[in-house]
C-alpha positions as CSV (number, residue, x, y, z in Angstrom):
1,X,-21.2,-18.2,19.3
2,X,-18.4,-20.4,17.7
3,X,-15.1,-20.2,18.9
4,X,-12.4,-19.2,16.8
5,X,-9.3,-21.5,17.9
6,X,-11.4,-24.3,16.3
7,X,-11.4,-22.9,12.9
8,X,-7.7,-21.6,12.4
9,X,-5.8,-23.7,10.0
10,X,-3.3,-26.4,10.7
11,X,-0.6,-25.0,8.8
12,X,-1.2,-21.9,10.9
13,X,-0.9,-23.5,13.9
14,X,2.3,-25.4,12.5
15,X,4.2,-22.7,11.2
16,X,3.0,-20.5,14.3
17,X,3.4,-17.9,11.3
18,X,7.1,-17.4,13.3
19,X,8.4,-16.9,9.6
20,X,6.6,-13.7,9.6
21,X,7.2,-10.4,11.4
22,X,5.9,-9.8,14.7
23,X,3.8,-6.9,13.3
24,X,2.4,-9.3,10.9
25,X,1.0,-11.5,13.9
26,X,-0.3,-8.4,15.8
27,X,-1.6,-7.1,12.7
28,X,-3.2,-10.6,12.4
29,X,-4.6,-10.3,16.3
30,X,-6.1,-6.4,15.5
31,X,-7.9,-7.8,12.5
32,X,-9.9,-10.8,14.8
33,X,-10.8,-8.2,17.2
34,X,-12.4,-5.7,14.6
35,X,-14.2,-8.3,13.2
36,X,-15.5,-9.3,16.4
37,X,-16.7,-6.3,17.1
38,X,-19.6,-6.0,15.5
39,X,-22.5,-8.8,14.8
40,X,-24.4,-6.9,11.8
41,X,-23.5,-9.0,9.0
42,X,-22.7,-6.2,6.1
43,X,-20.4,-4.1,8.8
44,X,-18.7,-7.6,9.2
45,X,-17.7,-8.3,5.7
46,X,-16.6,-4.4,5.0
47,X,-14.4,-4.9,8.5
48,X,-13.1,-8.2,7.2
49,X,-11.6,-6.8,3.7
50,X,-10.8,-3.7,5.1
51,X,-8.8,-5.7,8.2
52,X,-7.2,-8.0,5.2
53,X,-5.8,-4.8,3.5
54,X,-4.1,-3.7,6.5
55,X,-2.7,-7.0,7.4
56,X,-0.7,-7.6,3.8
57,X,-0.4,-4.1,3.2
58,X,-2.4,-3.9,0.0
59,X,-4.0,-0.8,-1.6
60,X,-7.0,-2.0,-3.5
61,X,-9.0,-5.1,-1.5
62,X,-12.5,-6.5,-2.4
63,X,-14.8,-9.3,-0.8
64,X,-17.1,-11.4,-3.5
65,X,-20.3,-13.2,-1.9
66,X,-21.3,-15.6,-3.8
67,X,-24.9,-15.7,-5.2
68,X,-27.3,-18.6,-5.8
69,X,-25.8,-18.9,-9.4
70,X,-22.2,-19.5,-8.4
71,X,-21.3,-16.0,-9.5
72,X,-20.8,-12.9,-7.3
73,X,-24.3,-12.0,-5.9
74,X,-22.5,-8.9,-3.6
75,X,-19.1,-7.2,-4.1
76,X,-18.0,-5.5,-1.5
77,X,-14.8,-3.0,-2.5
78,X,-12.3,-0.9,-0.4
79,X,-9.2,1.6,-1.8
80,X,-11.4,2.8,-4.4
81,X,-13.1,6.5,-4.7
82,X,-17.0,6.9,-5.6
83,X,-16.3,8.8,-8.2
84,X,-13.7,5.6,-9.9
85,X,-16.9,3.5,-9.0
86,X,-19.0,5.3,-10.5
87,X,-17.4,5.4,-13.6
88,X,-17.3,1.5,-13.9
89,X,-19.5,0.5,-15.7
90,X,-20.5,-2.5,-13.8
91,X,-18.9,-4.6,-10.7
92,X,-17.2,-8.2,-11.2
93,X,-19.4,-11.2,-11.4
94,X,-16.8,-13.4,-11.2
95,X,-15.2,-13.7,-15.2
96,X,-11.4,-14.4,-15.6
97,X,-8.9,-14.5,-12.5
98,X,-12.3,-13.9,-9.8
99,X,-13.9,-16.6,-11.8
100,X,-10.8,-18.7,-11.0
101,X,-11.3,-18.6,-7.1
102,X,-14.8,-19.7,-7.8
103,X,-14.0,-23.0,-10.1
104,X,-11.3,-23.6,-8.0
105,X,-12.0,-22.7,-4.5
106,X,-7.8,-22.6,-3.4
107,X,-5.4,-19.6,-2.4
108,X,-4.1,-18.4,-5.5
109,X,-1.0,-15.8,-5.9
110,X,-0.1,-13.9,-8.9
111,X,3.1,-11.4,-9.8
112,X,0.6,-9.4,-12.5
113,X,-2.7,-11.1,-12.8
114,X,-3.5,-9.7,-16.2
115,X,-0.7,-12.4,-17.4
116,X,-2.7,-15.3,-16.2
117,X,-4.0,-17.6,-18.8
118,X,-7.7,-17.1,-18.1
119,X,-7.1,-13.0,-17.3
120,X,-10.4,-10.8,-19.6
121,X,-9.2,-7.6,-18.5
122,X,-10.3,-4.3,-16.9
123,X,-13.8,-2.9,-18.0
124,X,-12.9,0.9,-19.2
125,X,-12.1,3.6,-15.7
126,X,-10.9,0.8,-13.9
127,X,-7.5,1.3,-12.6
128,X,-4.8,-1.1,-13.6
129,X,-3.5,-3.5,-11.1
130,X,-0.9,-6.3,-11.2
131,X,0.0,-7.9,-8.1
132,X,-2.6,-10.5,-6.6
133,X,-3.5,-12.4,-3.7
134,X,-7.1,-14.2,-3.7
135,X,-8.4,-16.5,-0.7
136,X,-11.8,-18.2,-0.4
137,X,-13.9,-17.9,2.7
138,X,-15.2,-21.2,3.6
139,X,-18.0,-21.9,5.9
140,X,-18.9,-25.4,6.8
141,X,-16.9,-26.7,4.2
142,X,-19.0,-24.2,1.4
143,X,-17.5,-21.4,-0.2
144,X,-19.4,-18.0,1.6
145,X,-16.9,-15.7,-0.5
146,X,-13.6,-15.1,-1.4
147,X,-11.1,-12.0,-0.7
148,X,-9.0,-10.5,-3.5
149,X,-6.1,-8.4,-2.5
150,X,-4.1,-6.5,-5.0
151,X,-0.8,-3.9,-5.8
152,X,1.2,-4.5,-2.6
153,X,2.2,-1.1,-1.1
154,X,5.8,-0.6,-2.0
155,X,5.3,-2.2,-5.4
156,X,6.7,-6.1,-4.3
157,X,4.8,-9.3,-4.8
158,X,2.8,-10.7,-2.1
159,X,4.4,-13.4,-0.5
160,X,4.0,-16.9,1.2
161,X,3.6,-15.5,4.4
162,X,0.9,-12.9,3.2
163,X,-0.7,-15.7,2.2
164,X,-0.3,-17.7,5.6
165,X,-1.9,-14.6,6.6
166,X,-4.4,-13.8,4.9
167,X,-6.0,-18.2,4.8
168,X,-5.9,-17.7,8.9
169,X,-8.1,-13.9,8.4
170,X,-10.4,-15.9,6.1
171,X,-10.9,-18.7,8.4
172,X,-11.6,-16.4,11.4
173,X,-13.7,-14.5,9.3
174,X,-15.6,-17.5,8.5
175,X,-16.2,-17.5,12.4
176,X,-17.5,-14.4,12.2
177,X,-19.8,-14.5,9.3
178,X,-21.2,-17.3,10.6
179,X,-21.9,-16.2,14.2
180,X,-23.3,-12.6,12.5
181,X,-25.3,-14.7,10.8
182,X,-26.6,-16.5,14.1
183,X,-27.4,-13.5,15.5
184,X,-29.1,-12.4,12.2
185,X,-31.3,-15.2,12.2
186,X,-32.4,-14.7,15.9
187,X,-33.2,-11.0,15.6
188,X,-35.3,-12.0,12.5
189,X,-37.1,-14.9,14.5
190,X,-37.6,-12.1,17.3
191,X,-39.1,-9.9,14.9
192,X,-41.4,-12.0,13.6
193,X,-42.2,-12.9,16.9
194,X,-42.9,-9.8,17.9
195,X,-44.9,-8.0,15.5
196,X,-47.2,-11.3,15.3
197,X,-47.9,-11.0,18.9
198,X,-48.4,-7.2,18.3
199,X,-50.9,-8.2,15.3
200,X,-52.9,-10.6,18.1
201,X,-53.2,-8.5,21.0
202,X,-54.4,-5.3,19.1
203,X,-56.6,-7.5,17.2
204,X,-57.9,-9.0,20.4
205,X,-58.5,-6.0,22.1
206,X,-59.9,-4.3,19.3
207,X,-63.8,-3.1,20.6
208,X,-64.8,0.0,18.2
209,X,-64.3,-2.3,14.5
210,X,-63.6,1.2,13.0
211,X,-61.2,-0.2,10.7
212,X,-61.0,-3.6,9.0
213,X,-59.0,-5.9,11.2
214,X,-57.0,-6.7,7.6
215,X,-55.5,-3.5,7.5
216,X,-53.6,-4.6,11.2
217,X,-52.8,-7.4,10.1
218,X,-50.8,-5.8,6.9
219,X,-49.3,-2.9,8.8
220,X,-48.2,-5.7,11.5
221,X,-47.1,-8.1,9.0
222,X,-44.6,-5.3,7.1
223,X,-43.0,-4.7,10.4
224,X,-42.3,-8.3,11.3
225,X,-41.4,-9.0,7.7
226,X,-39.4,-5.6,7.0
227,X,-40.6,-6.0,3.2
228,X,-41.5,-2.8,1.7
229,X,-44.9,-3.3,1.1
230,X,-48.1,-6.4,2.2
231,X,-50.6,-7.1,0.6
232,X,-54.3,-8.9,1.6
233,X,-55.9,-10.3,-1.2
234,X,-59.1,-12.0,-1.6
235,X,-59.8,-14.7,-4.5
236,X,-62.9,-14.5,-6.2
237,X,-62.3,-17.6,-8.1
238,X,-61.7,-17.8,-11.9
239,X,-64.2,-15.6,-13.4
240,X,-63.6,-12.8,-10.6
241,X,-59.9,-12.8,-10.2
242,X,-58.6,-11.4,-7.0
243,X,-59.2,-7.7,-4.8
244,X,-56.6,-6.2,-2.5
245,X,-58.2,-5.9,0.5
246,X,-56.3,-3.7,2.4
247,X,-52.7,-2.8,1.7
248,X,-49.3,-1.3,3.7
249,X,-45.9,0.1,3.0
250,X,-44.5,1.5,-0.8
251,X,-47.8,2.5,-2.9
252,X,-50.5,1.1,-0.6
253,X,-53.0,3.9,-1.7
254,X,-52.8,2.8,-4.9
255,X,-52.9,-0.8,-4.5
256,X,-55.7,-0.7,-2.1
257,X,-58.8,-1.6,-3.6
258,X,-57.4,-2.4,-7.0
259,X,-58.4,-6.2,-8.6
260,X,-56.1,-8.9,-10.7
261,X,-56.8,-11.5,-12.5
262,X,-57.0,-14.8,-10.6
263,X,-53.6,-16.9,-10.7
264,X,-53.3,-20.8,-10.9
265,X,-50.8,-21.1,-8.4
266,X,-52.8,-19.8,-5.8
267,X,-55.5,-22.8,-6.7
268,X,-53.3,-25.7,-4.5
269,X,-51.4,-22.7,-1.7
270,X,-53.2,-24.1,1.3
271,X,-53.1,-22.1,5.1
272,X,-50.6,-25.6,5.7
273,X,-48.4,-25.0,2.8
274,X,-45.1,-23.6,3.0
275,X,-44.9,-20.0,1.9
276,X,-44.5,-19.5,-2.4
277,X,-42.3,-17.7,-3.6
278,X,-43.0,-15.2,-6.8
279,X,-41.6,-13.8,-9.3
280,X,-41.6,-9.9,-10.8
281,X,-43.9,-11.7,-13.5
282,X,-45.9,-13.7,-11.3
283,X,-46.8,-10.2,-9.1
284,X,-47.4,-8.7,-12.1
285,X,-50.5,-10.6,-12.8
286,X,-51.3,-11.1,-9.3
287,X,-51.1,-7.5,-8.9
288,X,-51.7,-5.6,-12.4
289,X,-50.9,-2.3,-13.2
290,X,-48.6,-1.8,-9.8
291,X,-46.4,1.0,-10.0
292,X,-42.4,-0.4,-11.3
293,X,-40.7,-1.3,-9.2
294,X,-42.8,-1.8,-6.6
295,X,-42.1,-5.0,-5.4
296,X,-39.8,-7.7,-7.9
297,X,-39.7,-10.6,-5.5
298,X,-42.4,-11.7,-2.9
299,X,-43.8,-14.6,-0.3
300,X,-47.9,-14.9,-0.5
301,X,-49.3,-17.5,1.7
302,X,-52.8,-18.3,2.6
303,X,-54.5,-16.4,6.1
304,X,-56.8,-19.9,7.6
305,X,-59.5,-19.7,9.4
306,X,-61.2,-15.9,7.7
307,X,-64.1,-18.0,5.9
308,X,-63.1,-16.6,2.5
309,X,-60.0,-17.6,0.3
310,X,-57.5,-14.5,1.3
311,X,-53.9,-14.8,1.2
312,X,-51.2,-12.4,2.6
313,X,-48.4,-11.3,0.6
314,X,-44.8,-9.7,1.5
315,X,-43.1,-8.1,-1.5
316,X,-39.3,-6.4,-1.6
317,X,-38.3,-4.3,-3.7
318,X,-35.0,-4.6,-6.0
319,X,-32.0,-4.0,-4.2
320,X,-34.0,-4.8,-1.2
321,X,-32.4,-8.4,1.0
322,X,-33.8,-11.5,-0.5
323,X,-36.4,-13.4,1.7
324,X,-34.1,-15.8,3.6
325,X,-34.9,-19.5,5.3
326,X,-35.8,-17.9,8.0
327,X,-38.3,-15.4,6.7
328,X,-39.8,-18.5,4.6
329,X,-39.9,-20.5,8.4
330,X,-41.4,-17.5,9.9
331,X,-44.0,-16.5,7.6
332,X,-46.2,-19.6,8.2
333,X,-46.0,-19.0,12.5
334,X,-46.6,-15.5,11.7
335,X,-50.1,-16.2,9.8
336,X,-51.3,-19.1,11.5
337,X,-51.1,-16.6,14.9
338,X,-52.6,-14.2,12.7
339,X,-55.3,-16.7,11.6
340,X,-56.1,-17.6,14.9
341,X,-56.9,-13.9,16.0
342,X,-59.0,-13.2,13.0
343,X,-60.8,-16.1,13.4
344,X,-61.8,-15.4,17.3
345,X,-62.5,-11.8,16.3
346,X,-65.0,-13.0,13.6
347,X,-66.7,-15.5,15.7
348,X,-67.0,-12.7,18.7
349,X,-68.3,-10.2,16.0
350,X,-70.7,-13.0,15.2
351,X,-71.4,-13.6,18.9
352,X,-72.3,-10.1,19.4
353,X,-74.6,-10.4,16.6
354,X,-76.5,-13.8,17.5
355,X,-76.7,-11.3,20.7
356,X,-78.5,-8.3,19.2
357,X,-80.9,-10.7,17.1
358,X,-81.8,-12.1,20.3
359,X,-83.0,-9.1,21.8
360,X,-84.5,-8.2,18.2
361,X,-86.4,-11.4,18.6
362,X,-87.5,-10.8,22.3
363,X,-88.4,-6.9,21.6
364,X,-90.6,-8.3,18.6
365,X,-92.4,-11.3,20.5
366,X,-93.2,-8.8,23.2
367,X,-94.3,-6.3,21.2
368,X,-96.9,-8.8,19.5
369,X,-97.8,-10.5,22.5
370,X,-97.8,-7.7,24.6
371,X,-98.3,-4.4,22.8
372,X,-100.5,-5.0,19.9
373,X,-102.9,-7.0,21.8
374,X,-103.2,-4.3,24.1
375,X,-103.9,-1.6,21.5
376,X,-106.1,-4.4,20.2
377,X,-107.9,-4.2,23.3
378,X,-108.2,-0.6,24.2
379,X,-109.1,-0.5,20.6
380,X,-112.2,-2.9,20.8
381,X,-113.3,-1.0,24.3
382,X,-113.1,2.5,22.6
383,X,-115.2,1.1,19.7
384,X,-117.9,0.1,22.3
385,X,-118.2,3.2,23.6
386,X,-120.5,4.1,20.3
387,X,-123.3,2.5,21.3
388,X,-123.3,5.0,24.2
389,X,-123.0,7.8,22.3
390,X,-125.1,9.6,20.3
391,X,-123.7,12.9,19.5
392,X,-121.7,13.8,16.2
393,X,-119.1,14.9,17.7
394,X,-117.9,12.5,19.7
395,X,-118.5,9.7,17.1
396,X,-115.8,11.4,15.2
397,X,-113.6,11.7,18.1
398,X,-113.9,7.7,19.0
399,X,-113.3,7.0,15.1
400,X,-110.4,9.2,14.7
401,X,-109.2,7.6,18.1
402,X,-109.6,4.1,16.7
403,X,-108.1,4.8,13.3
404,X,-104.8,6.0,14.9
405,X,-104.4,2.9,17.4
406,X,-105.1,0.7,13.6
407,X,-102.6,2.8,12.0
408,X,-100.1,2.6,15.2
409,X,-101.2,-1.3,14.9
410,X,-100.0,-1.4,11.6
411,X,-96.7,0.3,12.2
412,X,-96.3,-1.9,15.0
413,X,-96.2,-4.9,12.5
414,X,-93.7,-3.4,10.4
415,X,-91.5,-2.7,12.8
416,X,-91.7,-6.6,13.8
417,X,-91.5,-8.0,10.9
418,X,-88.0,-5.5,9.7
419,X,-86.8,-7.0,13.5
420,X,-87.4,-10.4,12.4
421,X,-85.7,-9.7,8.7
422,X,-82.6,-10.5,9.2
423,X,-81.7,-14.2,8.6
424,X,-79.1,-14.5,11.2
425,X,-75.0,-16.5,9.4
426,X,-75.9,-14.3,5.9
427,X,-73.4,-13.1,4.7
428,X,-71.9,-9.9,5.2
429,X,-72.8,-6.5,3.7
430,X,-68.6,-6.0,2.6
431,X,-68.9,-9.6,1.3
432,X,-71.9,-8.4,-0.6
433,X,-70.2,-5.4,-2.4
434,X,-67.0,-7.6,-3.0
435,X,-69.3,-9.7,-5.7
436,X,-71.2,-6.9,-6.9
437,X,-68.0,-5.1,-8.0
438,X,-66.6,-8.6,-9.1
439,X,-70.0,-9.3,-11.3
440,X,-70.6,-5.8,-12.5
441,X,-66.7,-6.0,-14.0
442,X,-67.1,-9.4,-15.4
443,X,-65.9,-9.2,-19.3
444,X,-64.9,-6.0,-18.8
445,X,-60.9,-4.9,-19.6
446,X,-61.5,-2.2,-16.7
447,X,-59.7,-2.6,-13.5
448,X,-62.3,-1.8,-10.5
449,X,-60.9,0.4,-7.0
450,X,-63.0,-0.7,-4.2
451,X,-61.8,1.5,-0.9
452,X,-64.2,0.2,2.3
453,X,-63.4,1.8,5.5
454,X,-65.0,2.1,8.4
455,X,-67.4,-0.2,10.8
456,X,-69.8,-1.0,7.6
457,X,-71.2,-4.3,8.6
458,X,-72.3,-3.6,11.9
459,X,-73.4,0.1,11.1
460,X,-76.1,-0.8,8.0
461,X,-79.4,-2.2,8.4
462,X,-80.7,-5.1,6.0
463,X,-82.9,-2.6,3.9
464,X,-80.7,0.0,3.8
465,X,-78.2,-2.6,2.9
466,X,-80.8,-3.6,0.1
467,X,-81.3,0.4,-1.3
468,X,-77.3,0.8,-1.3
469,X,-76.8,-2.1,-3.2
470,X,-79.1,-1.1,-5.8
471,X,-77.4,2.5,-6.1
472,X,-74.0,0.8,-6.3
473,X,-74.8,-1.3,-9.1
474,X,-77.0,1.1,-11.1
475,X,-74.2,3.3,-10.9
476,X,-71.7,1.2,-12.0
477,X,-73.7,0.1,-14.8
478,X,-73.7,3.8,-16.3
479,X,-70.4,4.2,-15.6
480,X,-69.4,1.1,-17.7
481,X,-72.1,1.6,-20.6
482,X,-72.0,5.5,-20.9
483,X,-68.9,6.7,-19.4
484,X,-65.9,5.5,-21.5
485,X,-63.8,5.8,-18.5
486,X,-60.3,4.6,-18.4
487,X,-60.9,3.6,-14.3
488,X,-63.4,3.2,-11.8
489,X,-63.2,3.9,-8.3
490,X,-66.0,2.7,-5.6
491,X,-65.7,4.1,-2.3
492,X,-68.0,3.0,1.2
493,X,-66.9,4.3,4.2
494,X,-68.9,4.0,7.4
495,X,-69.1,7.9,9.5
496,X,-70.3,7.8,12.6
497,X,-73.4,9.3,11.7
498,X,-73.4,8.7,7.8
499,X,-73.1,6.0,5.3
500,X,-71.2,7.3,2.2
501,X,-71.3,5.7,-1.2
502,X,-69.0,7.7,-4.0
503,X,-68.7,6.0,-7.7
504,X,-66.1,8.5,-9.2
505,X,-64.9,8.1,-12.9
506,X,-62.9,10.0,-14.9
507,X,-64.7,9.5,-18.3
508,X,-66.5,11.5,-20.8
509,X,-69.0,13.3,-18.2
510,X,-71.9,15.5,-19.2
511,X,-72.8,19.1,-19.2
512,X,-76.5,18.2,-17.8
513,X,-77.7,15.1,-16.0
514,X,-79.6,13.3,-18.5
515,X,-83.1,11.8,-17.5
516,X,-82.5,8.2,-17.4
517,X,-85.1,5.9,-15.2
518,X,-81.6,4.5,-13.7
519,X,-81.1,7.7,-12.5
520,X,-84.6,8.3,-11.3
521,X,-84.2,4.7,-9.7
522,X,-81.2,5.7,-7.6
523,X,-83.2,8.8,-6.2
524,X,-86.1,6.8,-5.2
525,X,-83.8,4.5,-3.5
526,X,-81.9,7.2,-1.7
527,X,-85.5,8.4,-0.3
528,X,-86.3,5.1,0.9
529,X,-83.5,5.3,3.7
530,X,-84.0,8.5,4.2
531,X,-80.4,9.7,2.1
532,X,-79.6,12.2,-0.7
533,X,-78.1,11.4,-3.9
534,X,-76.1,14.0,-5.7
535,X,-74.2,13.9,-9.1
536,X,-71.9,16.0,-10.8
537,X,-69.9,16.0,-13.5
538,X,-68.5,18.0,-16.4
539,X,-67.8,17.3,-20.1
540,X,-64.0,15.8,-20.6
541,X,-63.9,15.3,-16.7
542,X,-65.8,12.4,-15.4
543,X,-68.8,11.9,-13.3
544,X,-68.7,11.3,-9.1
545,X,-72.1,10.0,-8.0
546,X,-72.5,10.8,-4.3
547,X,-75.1,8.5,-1.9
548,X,-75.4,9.4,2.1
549,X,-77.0,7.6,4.1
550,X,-78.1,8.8,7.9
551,X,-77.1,6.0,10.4
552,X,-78.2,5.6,13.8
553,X,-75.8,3.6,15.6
């Protein structure tokens, strides 16, 4: 913390502010210690103009921050009623005598301040005011603010000494602000801290992959960030655009699942690049359609290590704090400890695969080498048992015999050859359906919804994988060409005992499901893996097309 002595002015120390009355020096004393008595920045300022009023007994007191644009980004008022505020039609950004604090960072006094040269007024409902005493707050030698003071109780001009006064308040407030904002900036870098460890240890520990490890890392990343909503989006490239992947805080229903169109300034944000900042415009096209107001500033950076191009974004709302140096600092710890546990989860996902292809492999070498030939065997002895035999009867019995261990022979083979299938580093079924939906929506002006949940990967088999694919796109394809449906929403979610597939539009429908070989295609696929496909729909209110799929897992 900084010391206050330090800061007090010269003049102050000088003068010893004797020329003032003792209750202006204790007043002078109560004000330091309310403002050091609290270390949350906003309660610090509203102490600090409410400690100046008291100290040169003045009914009407306000506190300017100054914004990025040298005008007043945050105006903080006291002596006023809501309802007078209210009425106003908008706060000071710094015109006419506030302006003049701002060009000219120095105490200035004033008998009636609407007299001054540069004076514009009161909007309409403010109340009049005359005297005025204005002081800027200095930190580090830059202007944080300045404190305007006006009508003196009693109806006097403020004098020299209020002044005195009121320059040795603003340079203890100065102490102040700046050791709220220390504090500020270490509970932030605590957070952020904190709710990345909190993303890596659940993610670590995770064992059941129910949900997508994505959807931690966004619920983590809006507590650590305190932005009102996160967003994980994955970049198709140019002719895809981009998918939210998974999606937390203000409308992340709506946003999960939904695609943009890709954005050049994504193209050079590398995991090693600091944080970019956006723009309402630039989340617009990052993010289309997005409910207003949901976010109008935001950081995106780039998650390393996942194997695909996905990037994390924190957005704020209006009115919401503005991302500050240390947020920007924080953001890149945050996702390279994020990165990091991603990463390690993928490779022991992938582990556990290499594992369960390996004993695929060994179950199908021993059934060839061992079973098969054995059947093979008892086969070829059951066959030479003819030659002993002369009856009808048990000729039939040794052929029937024989035909089953061929048949069983047979099925033996197919089951080796499925166990064998499965090239081991494809890529994943959820990659798959990401580029389906991207290539089935190419050209079009419709905005796919694509809501995966669930343990998918590990719970499909490669030809089931196969049959669902072929369902998802024959579906989308009549949705697109017969349909005339404002959106499209695809939703896989992995039971655990079912596979469900639901294309839902809210087009034109149909009274009575027309016979289309698509739609005899999609059956015959959902009898292949042993699922049911249903479809209904009605005219004016869109078609749902339904796929389950048993699992054993």
């Amino acid at each position: 913390m900084v010391a206050l002595s330090k800061h007090l002015p010269a003049a102050f120390e000088q003068k010893n502010l004797v020329t003032g009355t003792s209750a202006g020096i204790s007043n002078l004393l109560g004000a330091f210690a309310a403002m050091a008595d609290d270390t949350d920045l906003n309660t610090v300022l509203e102490r600090v103009i409410s400690a100046s009023c008291q100290l040169v007994d003045a009914r009407f007191g306000a506190l300017g921050v100054m914004g990025p644009d040298q005008t007043l980004g945050n105006f903080i008022t006291i002596g006023l009623e809501d309802d007078q505020i209210s009425r106003i039609p908008s706060l000071p950004q710094g015109h006419g005598v506030l302006g003049l604090l701002i060009a000219q960072p120095h105490p200035v006094r004033l008998h009636d301040l609407q007299e001054h040269d540069v004076a514009v007024g009161f909007p309409a409902h403010h109340p009049k005011m005359s005297s005025f005493l204005g002081v800027p707050i200095r930190i580090q030698g830059t202007v944080f603010g300045n404190l305007y003071l006006t009508e003196k109780n009693g109806g006097g001009d403020f004098t020299e000494t209020d002044e005195e006064l009121l320059v040795a308040l603003a340079a203890a407030a100065s102490v102040a602000i700046v050791n709220s904002r220390l504090y500020e900036e270490s509970t932030r870098r605590t957070r952020w801290l904190e709710g990345g460890l909190n993303a890596v240890r659940e993610l670590l520990e995770r064992t059941d992959y129910v949900s997508s490890p994505l959807e931690s890392v966004a619920q983590h990343a809006l507590y650590a960030s305190q932005s009102d909503v996160t967003v994980v989006l994955r970049d198709f490239g140019h002719q895809h655009g981009l998918i939210c992947e998974a999606a937390d805080g203000v409308n992340a229903a709506y946003l999960t699942g939904r695609s943009g169109a890709h954005s050049a300034l994504l193209d050079d944000l590398t995991a090693l690049s600091p944080p970019l900042l956006l723009t309402a415009a630039d989340i617009d096209r990052l993010l289309p359609g997005a409910p207003l107001a949901t976010v109008s500033t935001a950081l995106v950076t780039q998650l390393a290590g996942t194997g695909e191009r996905q990037f994390l974004l924190f957005g704020r709302q209006t009115g919401s704090p503005p991302f500050s140096a240390v947020d920007k600092e924080m953001v890149r710890s945050f996702t390279s400890h994020v990165s990091l546990a991603v990463e390690l989860l993928r490779v022991h996902r992938q582990r556990e695969q290499e594992a369960v292809f390996g004993d695929r492999d060994r179950i199908a070498r021993d059934l060839h080498d061992l079973v098969i030939q054995r059947l093979f065997a008892a086969g070829l002895s059951i066959q030479s048992l003819r030659k002993f035999v002369s009856d009808r009867e048990p000729l039939e019995r040794i052929a029937a015999v024989t035909g089953e261990l061929d048949s069983t022979i047979r099925d033996l083979r197919d089951t080796i050859y499925a166990l064998r299938s499965v090239p081991q580093g494809a890529s994943t079924f959820t990659s798959s359906i990401f580029a389906l939906v991207a290539a089935a929506f190419e050209g079009s002006e419709l905005q796919p919804v694509l809501q995966l949940s669930g343990p998918i990967d590990a719970a499909i088999d490669p030809e089931c994988a196969d049959h669902v694919r072929a369902v998802l796109s024959e579906g989308l394809s009549n949705a697109l060409r017969h349909a005339d449906a404002p959106s499209i929403t695809v939703a896989l979610q992995a039971l655990p005992d079912r596979l469900e597939l639901r294309i839902s539009d809210d087009g034109s429908g149909f009274e009575e499901v027309p016979s289309r070989s698509g739609l005899a295609n999609m059956r015959r696929r959902a009898d292949l893996c042993e699922g049911t496909l249903s479809i209904s729909s009605a005219a004016g209110r869109g078609t749902d097309v339904v796929l389950i799929v048993p699992l054993r897992i």
